[in-house]
RODO-2510 file (C-alpha; in nm, 4 decimals, decimal comma):
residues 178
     n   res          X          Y          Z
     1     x     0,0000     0,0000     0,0000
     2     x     0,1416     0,3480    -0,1174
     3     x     0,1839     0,6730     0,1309
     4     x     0,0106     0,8341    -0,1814
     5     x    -0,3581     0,8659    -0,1928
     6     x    -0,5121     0,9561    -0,5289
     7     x    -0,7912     1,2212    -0,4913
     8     x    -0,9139     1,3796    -0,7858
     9     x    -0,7474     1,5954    -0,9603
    10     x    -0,3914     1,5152    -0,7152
    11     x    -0,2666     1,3870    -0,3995
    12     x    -0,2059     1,5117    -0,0500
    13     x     0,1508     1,5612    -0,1347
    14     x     0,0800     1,8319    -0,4308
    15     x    -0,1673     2,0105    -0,1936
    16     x     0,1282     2,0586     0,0784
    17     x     0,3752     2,1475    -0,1828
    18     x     0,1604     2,3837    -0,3327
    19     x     0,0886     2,5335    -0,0402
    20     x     0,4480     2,5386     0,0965
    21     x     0,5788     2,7066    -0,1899
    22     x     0,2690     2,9598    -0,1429
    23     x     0,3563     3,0455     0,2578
    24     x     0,7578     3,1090     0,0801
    25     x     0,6446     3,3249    -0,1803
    26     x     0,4381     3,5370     0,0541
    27     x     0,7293     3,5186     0,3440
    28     x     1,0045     3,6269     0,0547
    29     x     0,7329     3,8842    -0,0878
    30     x     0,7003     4,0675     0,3272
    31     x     1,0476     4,0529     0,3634
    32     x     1,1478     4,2297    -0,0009
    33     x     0,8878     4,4872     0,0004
    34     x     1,0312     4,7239     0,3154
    35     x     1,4113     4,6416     0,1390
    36     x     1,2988     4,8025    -0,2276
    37     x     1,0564     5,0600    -0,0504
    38     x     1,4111     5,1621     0,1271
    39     x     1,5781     5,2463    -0,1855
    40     x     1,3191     5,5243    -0,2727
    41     x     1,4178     5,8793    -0,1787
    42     x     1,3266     6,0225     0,1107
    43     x     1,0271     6,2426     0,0955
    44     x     1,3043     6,5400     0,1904
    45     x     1,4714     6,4989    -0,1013
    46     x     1,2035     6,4574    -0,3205
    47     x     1,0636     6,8389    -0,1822
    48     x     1,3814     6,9630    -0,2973
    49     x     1,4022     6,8271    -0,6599
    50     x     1,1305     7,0452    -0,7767
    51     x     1,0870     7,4455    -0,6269
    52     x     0,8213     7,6721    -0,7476
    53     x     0,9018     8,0701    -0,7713
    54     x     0,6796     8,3420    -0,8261
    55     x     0,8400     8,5939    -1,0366
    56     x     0,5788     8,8578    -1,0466
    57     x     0,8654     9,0419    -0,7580
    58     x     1,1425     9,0577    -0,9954
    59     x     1,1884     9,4096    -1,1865
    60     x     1,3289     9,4244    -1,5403
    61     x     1,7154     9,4283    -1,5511
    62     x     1,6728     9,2355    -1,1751
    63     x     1,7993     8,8857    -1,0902
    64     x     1,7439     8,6863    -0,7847
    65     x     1,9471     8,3463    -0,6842
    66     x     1,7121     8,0661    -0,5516
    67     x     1,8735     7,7675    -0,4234
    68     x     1,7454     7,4360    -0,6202
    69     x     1,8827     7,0653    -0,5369
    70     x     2,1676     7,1980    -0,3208
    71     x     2,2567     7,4698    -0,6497
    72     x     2,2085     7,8061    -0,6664
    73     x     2,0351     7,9096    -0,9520
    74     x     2,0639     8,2184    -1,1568
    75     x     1,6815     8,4218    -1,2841
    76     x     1,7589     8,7605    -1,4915
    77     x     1,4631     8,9315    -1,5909
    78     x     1,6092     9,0648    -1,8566
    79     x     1,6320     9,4022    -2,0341
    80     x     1,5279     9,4397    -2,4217
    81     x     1,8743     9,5763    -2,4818
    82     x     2,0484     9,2453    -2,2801
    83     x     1,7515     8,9823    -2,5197
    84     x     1,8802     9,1503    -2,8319
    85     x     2,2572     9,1718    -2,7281
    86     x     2,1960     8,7593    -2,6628
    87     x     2,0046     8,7311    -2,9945
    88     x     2,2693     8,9143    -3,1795
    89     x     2,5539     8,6823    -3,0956
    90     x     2,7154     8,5215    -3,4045
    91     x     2,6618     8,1705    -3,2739
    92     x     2,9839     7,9841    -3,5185
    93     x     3,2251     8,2312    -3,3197
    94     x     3,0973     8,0365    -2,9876
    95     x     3,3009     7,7711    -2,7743
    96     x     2,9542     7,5988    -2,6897
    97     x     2,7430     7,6654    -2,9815
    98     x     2,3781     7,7787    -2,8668
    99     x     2,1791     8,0423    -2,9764
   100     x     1,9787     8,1958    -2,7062
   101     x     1,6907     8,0694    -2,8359
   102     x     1,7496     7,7218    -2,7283
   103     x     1,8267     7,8640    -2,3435
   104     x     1,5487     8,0411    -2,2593
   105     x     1,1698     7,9453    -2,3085
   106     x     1,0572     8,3283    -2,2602
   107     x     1,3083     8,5843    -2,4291
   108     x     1,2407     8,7768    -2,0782
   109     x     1,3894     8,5154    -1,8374
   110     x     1,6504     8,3528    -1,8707
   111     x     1,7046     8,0605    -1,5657
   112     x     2,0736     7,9075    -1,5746
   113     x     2,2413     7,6909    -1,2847
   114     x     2,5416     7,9454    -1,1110
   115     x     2,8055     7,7062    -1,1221
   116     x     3,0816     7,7735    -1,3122
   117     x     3,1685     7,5254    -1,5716
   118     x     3,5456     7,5371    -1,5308
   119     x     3,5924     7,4335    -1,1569
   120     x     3,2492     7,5181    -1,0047
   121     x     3,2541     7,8582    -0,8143
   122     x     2,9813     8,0439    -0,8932
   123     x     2,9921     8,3333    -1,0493
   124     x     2,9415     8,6943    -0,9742
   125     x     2,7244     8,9339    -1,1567
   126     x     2,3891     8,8749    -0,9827
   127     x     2,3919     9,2246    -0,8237
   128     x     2,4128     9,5499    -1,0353
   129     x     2,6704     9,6968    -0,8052
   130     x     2,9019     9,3738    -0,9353
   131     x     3,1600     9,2944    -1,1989
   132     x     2,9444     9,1124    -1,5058
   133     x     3,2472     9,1272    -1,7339
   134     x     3,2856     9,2861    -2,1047
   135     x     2,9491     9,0852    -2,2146
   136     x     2,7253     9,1404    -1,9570
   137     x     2,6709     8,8631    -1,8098
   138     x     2,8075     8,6875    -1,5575
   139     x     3,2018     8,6826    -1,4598
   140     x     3,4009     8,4134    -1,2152
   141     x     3,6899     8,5783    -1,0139
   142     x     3,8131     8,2673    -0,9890
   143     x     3,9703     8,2043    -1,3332
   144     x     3,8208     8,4727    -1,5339
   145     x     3,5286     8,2996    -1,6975
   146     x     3,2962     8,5622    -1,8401
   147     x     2,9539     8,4703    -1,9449
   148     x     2,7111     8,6749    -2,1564
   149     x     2,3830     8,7997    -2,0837
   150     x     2,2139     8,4374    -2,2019
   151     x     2,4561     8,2307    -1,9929
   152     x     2,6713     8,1474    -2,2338
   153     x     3,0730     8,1270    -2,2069
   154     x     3,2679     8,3846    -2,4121
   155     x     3,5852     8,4514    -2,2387
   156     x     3,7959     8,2588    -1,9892
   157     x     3,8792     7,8798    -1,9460
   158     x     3,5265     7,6891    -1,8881
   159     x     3,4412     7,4411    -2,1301
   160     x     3,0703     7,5113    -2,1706
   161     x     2,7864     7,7915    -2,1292
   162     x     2,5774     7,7642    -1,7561
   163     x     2,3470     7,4726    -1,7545
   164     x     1,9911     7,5498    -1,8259
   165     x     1,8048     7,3615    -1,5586
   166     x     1,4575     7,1967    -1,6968
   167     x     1,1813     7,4543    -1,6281
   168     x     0,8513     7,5226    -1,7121
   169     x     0,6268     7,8423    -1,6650
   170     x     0,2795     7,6975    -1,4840
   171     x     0,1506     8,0609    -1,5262
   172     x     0,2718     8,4112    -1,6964
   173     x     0,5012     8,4484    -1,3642
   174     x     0,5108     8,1651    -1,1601
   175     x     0,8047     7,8360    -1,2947
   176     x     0,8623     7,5131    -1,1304
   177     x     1,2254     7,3953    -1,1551
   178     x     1,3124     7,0684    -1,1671
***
């Protein structure tokens, strides 16, 4: 006589290994869950990778720094003499060939990241009272990196124009970076 008793459809055996395997799955499934859910950012750092600013403060020729994943970052409201100096720039003659166009979404603001792209101090230039450099923009003391008034690098040893952080306007005068 066989251990094995033939019910329909399996035996006794199947039933316990089936239901075995099903206890494991849902044991393995409690103890993964809190391990991957661990690995998602903290919901500190995921207020900080997005920041909302209203801009409806900020005169024309004005810029303010807001800080934005640990960075500062640069808003000009800019002149119509500083979007058509930008506009005007022969692009070919450029180390990091962009025409304003690409950098700003509104000719009016521009938003750049203030690091500079040579060894990361951030440039001066923010206030009117400070040195901007021969192009208007921004200049770092540092080296001698001068940016013009669309972020871009004209003079000086960094290797590319002040990142453009992704933006979007949710109304005329309020963006959300990041």
């Amino acid at each position: 006589m066989t251990a094995d008793i033939k019910h329909e459809g399996g035996t006794r055996r199947d039933f316990l290994q089936l239901t075995a395997g099903a206890f494991g799955v849902v044991g393995a499934a409690s103890v993964a869950w809190p391990l991957v859910n661990s690995l998602n950012p903290a919901k500190d750092t995921l207020a900080l990778s997005t920041t909302e600013i209203d801009l409806a403060p900020v005169q024309l020729g004005q810029s303010i720094t807001v800080m934005w994943r640990g960075k500062p970052v640069f808003i000009r409201h800019r002149t119509p003499e500083e979007i058509q100096k930008a506009q005007d720039v022969d692009v070919s003659a450029l180390n990091d060939k962009e025409p304003d166009s690409q950098r700003v979404q509104k000719p009016e603001w521009l938003v750049v990241v203030g690091i500079c792209t040579h060894l990361g101090c951030v440039p001066v230039g923010q206030k009117t009272t400070e040195e901007r450099g021969e192009y208007g923009g921004w200049f770092c003391p540092c080296h001698g990196s001068e940016y013009d008034t669309s972020g871009r690098i004209r003079k000086g040893p960094a290797p590319k124009n002040l990142a453009v952080p992704p933006y979007e306007f949710l109304t005329d005068t309020l963006i959300k970076i990041g």
